[in-house]
NUGUKE-671265 format. One record per atom (N, C-alpha, C): residue number from 1; x, y, z. Coordinates in nm, 2 decimals. Atoms other than C-alpha are relative to their C-alpha. Layout:
BEGIN
NUM:X:Y:Z
...
END
This chain:
BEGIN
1:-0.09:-0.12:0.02
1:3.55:-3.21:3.51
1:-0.03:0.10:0.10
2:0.05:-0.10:-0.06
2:3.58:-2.95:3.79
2:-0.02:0.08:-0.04
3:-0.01:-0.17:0.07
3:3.59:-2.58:3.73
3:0.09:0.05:-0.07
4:-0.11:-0.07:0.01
4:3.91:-2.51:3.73
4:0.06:-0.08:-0.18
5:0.02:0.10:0.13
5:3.94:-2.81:3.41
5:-0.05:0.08:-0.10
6:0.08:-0.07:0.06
6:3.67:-2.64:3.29
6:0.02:0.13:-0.08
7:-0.06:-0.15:0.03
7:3.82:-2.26:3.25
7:0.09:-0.03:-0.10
8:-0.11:0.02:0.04
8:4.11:-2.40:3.13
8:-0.03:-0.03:-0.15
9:0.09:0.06:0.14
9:3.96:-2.60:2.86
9:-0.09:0.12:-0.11
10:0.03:-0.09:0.08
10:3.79:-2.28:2.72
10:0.12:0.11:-0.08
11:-0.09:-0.05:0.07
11:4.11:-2.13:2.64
11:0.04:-0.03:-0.15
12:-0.01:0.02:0.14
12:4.18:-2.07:2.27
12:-0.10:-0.16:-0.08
13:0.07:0.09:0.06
13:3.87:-2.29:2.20
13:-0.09:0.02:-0.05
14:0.09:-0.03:0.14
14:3.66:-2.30:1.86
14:-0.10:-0.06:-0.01
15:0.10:0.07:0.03
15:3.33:-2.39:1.79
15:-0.07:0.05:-0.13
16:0.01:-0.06:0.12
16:3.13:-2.34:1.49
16:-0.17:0.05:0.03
17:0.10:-0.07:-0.02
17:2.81:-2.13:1.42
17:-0.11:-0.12:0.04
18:0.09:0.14:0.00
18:2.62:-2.54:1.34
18:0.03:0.00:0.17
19:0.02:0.08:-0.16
19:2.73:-2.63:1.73
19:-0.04:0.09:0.08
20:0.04:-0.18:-0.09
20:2.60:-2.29:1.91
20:-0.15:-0.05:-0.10
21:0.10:0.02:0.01
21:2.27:-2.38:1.68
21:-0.03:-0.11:0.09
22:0.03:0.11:0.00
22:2.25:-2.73:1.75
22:0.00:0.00:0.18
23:0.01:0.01:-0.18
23:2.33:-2.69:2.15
23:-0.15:0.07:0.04
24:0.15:-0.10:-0.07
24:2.07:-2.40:2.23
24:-0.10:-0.01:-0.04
25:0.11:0.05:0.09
25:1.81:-2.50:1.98
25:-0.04:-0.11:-0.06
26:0.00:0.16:0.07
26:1.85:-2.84:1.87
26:-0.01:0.02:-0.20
27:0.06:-0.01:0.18
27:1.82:-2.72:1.48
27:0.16:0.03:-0.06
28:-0.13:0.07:0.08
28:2.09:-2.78:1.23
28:0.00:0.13:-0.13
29:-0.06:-0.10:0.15
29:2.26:-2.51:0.97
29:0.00:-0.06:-0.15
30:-0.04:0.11:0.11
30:2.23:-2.64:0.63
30:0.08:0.12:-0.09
31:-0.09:-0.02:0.07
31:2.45:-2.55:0.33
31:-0.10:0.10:-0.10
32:0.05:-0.09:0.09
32:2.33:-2.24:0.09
32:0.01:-0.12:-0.08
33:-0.01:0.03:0.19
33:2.22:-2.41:-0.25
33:0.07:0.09:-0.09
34:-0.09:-0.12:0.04
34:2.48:-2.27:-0.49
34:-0.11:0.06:-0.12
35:0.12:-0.04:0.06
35:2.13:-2.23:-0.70
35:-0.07:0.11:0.00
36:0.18:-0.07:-0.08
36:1.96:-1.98:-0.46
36:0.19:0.13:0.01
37:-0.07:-0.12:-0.01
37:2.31:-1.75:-0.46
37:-0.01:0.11:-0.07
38:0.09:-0.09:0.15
38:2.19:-1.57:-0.80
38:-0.14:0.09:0.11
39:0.09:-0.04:-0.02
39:1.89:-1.50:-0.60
39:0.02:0.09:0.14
40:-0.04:-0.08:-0.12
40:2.06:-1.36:-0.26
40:0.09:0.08:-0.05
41:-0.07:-0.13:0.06
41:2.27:-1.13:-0.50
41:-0.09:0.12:-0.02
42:0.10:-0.10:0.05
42:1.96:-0.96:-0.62
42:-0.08:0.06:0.13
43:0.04:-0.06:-0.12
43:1.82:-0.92:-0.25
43:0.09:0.12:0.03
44:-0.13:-0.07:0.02
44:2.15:-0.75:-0.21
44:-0.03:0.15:-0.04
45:-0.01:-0.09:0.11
45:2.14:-0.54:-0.49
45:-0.15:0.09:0.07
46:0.14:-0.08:-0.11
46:1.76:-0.41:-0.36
46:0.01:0.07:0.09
47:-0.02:-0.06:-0.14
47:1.86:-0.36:-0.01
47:0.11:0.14:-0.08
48:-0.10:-0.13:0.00
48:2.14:-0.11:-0.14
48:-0.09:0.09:-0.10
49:0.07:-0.09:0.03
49:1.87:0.03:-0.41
49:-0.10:0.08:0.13
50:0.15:-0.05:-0.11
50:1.57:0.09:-0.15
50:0.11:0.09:0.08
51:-0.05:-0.11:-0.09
51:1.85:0.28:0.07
51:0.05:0.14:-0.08
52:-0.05:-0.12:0.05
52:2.03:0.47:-0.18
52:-0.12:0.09:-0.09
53:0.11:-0.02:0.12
53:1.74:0.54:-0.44
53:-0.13:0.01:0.08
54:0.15:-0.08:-0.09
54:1.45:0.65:-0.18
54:0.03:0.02:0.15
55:-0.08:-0.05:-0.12
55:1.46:0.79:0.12
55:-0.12:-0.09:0.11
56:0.11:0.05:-0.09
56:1.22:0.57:0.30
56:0.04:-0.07:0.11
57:-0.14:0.08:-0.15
57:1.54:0.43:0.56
57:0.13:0.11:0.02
58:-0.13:-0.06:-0.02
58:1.71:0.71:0.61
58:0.04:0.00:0.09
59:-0.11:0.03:-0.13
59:2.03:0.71:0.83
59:0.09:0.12:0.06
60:-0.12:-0.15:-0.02
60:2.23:0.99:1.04
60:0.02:-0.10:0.11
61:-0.02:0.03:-0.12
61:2.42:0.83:1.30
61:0.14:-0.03:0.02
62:-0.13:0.02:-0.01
62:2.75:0.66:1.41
62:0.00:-0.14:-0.11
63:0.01:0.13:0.12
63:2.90:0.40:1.13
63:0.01:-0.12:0.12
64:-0.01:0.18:-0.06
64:2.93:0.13:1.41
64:-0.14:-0.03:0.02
65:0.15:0.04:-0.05
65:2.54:0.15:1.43
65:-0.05:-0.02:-0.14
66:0.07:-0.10:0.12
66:2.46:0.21:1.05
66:-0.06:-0.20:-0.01
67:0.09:0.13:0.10
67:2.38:-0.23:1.04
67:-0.08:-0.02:0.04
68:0.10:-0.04:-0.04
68:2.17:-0.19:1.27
68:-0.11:0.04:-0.04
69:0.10:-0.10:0.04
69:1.96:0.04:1.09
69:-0.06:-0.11:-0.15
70:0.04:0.08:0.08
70:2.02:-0.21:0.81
70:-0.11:-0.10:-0.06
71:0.08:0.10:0.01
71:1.84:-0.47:0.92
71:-0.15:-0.02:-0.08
72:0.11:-0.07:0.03
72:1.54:-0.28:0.82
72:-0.03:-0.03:-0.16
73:-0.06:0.05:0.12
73:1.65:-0.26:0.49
73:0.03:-0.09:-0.08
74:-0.02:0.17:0.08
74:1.73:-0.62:0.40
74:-0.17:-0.03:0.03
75:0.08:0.01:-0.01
75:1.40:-0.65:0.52
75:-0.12:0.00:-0.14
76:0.04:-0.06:0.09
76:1.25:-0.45:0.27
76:0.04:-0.09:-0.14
77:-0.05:0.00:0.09
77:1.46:-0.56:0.03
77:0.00:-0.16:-0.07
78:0.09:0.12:0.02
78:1.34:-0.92:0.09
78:-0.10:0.02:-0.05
79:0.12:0.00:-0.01
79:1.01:-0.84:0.04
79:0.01:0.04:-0.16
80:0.01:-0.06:0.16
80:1.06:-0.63:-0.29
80:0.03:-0.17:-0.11
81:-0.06:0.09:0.10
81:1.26:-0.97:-0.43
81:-0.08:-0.11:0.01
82:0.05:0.13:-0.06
82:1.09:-1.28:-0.26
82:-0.14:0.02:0.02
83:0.18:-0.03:-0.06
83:0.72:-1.11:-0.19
83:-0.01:-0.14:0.12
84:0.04:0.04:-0.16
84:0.74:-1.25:0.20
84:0.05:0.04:0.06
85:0.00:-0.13:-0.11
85:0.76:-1.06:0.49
85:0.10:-0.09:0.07
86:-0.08:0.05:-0.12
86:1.07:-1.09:0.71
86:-0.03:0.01:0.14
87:0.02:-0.10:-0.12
87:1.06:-1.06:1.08
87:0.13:0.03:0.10
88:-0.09:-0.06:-0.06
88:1.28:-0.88:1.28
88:-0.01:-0.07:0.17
89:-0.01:0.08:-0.11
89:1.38:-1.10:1.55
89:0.08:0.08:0.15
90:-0.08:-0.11:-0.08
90:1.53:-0.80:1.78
90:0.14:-0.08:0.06
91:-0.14:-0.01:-0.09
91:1.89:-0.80:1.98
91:0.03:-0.14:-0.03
92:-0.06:0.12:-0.02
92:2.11:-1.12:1.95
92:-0.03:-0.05:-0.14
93:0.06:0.12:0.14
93:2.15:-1.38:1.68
93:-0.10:-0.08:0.00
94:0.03:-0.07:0.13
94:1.99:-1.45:1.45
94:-0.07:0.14:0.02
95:0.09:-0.12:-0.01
95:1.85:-1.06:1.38
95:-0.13:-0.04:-0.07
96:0.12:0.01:0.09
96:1.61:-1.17:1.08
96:-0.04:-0.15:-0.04
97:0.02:0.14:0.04
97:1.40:-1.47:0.98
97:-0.10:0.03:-0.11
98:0.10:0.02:0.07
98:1.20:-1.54:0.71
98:-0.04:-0.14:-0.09
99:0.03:0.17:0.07
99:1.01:-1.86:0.51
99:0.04:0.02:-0.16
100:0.04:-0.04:0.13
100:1.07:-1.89:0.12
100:-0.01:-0.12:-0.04
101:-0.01:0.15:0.05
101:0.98:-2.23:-0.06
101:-0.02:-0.10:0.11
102:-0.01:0.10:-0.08
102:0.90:-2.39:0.25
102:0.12:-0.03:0.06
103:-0.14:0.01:-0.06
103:1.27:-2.34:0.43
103:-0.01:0.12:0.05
104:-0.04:-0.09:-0.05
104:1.41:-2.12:0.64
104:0.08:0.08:0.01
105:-0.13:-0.05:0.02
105:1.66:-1.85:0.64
105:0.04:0.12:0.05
106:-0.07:-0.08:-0.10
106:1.86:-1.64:0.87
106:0.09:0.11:-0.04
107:-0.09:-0.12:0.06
107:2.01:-1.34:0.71
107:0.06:0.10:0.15
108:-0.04:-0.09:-0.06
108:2.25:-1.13:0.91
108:0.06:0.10:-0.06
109:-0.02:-0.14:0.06
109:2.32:-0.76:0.81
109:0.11:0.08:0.08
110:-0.18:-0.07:-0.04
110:2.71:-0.61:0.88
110:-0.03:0.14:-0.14
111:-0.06:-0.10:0.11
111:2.80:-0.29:0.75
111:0.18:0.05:0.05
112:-0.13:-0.01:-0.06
112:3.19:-0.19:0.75
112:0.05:0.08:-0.11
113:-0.06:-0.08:0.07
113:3.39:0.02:0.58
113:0.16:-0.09:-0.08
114:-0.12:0.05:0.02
114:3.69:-0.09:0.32
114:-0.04:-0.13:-0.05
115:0.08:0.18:-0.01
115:3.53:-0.48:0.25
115:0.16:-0.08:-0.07
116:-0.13:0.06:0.09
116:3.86:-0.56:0.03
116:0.14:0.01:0.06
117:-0.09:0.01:-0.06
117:4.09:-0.45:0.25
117:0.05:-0.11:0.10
118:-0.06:0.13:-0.06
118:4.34:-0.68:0.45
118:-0.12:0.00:0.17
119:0.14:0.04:-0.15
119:4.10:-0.85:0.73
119:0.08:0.05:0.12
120:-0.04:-0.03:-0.13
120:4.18:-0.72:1.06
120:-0.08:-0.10:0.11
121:0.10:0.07:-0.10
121:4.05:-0.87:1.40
121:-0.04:0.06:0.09
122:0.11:-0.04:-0.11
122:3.84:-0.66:1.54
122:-0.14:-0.10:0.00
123:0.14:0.10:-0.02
123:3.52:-0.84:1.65
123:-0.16:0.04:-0.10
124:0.06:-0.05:0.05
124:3.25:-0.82:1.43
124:-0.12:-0.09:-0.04
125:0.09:0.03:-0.02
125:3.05:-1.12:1.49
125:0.00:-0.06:0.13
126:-0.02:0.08:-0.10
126:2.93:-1.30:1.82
126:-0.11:-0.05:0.02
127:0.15:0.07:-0.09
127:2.69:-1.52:2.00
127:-0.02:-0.01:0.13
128:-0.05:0.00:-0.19
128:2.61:-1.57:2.39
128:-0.11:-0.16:-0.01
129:0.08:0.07:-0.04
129:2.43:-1.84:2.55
129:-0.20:0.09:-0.02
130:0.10:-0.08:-0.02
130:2.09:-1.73:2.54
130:-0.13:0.01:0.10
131:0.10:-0.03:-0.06
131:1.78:-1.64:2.76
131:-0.15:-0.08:-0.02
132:0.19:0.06:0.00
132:1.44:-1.86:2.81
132:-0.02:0.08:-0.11
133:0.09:-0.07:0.11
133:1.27:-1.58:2.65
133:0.08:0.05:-0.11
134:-0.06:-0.06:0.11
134:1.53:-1.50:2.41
134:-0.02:-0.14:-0.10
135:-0.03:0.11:0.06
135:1.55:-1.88:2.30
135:-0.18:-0.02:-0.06
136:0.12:-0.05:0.03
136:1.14:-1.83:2.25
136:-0.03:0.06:-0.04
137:0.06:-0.09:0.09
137:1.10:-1.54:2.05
137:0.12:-0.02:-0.10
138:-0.03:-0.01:0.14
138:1.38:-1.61:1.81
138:-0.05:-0.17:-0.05
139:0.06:0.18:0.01
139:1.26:-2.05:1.80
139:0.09:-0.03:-0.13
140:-0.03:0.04:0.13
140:1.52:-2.15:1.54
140:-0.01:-0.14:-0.03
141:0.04:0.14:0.05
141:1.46:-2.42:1.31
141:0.14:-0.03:-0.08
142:-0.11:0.04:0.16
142:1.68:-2.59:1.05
142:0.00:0.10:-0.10
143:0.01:-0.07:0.14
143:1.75:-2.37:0.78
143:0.15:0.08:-0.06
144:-0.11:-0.07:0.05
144:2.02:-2.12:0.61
144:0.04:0.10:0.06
145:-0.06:-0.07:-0.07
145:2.24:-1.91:0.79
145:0.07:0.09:-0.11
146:-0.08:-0.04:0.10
146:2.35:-1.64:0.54
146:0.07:0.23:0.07
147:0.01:-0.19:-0.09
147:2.54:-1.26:0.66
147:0.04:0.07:-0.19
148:0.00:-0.09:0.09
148:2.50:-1.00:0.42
148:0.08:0.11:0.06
149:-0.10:-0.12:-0.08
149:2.84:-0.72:0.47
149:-0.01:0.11:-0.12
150:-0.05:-0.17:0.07
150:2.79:-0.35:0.32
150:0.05:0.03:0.02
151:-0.11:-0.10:-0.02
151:3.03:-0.12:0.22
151:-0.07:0.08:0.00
152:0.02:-0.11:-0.02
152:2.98:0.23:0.36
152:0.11:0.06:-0.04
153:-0.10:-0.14:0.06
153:3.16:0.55:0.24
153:-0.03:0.11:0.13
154:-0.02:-0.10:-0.11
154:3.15:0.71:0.57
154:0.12:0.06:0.03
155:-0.12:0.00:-0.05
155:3.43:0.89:0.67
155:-0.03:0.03:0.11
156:0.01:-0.02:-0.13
156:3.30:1.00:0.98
156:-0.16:-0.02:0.02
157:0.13:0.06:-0.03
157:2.97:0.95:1.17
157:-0.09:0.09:-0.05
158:0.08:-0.07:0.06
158:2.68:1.15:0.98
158:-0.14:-0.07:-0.05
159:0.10:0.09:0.09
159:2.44:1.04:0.70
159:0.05:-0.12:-0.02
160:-0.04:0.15:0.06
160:2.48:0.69:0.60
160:0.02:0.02:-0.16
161:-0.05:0.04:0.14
161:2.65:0.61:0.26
161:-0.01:-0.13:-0.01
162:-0.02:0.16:0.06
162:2.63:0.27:0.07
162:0.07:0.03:-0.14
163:-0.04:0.02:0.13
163:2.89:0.22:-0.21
163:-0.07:-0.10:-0.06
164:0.09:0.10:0.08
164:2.71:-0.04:-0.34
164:0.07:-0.13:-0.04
165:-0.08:0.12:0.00
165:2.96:-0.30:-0.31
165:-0.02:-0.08:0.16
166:0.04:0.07:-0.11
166:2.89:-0.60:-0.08
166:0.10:-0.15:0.00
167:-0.02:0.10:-0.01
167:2.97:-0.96:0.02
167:-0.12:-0.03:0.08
168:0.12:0.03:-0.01
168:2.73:-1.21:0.09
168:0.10:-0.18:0.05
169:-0.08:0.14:-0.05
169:2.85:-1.52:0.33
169:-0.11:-0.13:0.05
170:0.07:0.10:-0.04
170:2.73:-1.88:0.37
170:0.07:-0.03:0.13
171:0.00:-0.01:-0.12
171:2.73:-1.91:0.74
171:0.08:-0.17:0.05
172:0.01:0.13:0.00
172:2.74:-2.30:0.72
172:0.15:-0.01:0.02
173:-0.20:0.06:-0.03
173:3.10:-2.42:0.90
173:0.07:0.09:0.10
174:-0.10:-0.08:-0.07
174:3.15:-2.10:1.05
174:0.09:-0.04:0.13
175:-0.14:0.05:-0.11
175:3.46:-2.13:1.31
175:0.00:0.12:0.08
176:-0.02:-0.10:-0.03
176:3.50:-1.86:1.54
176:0.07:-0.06:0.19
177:-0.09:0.04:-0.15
177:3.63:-1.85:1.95
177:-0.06:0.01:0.06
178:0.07:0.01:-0.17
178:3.46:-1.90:2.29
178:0.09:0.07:0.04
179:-0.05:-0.09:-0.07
179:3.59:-1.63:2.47
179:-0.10:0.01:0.14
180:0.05:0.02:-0.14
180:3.46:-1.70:2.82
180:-0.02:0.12:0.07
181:0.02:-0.11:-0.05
181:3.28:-1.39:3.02
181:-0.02:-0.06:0.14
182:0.05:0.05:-0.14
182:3.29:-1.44:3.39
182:-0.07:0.09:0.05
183:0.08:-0.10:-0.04
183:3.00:-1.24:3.54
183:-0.09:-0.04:0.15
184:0.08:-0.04:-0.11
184:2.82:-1.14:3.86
184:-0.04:0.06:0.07
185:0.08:-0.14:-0.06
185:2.55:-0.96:4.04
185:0.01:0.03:0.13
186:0.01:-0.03:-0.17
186:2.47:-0.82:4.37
186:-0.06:-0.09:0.09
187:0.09:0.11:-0.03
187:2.23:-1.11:4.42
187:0.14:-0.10:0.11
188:-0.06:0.13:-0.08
188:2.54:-1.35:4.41
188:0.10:0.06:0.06
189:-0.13:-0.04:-0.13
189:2.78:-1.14:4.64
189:-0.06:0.05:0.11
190:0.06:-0.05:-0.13
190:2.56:-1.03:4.90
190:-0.11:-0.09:0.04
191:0.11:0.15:-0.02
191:2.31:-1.34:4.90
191:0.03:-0.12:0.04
192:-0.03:0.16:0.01
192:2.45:-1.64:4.80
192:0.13:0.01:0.06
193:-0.14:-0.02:-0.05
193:2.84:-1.53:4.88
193:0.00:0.01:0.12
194:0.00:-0.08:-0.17
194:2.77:-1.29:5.20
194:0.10:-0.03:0.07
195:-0.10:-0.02:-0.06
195:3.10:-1.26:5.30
195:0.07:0.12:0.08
196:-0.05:-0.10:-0.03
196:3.13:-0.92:5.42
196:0.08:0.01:0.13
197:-0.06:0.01:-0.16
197:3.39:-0.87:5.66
197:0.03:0.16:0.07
198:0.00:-0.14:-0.03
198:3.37:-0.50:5.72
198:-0.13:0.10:-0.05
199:0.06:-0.12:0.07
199:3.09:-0.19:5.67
199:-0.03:0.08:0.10
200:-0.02:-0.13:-0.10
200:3.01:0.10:5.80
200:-0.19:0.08:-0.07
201:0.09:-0.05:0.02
201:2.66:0.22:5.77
201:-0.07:0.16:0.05
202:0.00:-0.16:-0.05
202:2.70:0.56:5.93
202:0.00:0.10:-0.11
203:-0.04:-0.13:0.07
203:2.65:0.87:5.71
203:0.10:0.12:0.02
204:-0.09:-0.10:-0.05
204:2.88:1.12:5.71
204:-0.08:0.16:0.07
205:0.09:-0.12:-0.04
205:2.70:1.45:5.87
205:0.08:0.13:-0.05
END
């Protein structure tokens, strides 16, 4: 397949959250136990006590950052329910990991305003290829892929609100779109390219 095949072929094309693990990590999404969902309600339920009911995560900022802040918070709110320490896997998917029962499980933390209202498509999850060292400090294994989405009562950017209403999604299947980013540095236009056919290195006096 050349390039031009290649480009083409990414147009309006789907992959799922399992084939984005399974390529860059070799490790496989399995299916929430409908067993263990009782028990990721009450994590839930925590994370939105420990925020609203102590001030030990408090939030002033813009609502497109407030999950951000979250992460922290499910954190916590693991720990309160599961007694075992999450870790905070910084920037990129997955954000959080932690062990329970000998398994693994990948919580991600959305906050959004409205949760019942008609779905829109703004972007609100994504993945990229990832980095040596990114594919090294997060090392995914087999295990459960689950996003946790808060409602906020923000109307504008301030303190953080949580209504206390959530959703809580099994990851397993997800479908989403390769939207192709073409990118490049100064490296490869003045290195590897070097085509300049004009400059002027005089200053102006």
């Amino acid at each position: 397949m050349n390039n031009v095949e290649f480009l083409r072929n990414l147009e309006h094309r789907e992959i799922t959250l399992n084939d984005w693990c399974e390529a860059f990590y070799d490790a496989k999404i399995l299916p929430l136990p409908t067993e263990e969902y009782s028990l990721f309600e009450q994590i839930a339920q925590k994370t939105i006590d420990i925020f609203n009911l102590t001030n030990e995560y408090p939030y002033t900022g813009r609502r497109n950052e407030f999950g951000n802040h979250m992460e922290n918070v499910l954190i916590a709110g693991v720990k309160e329910v599961l007694e075992v320490e999450a870790k905070n896997l910084g920037s990129g998917y997955p954000d959080v990991h932690f062990e329970y029962n000998g398994k693994n499980y990948y919580p991600e933390c959305k906050v959004g305003h409205h949760l019942w209202k008609k779905a829109d498509g703004f972007r609100m999850f994504y993945t990229s290829a990832p980095k040596p060292r990114t594919k090294a400090l997060k090392d995914i294994k087999d295990g459960h892929h689950i996003l946790f989405h808060f409602e906020h009562g923000m109307v504008k950017d301030g303190p953080g609100i949580l209504t206390g209403r959530f959703k809580i999604t099994d990851l397993d299947g997800f479908a989403y779109r390769v939207e192709a980013i073409q990118q490049g540095n100064a490296k490869d236009l003045y290195e590897n390219h070097n085509k300049i056919v004009v400059e002027n290195r005089k200053k102006e006096t």
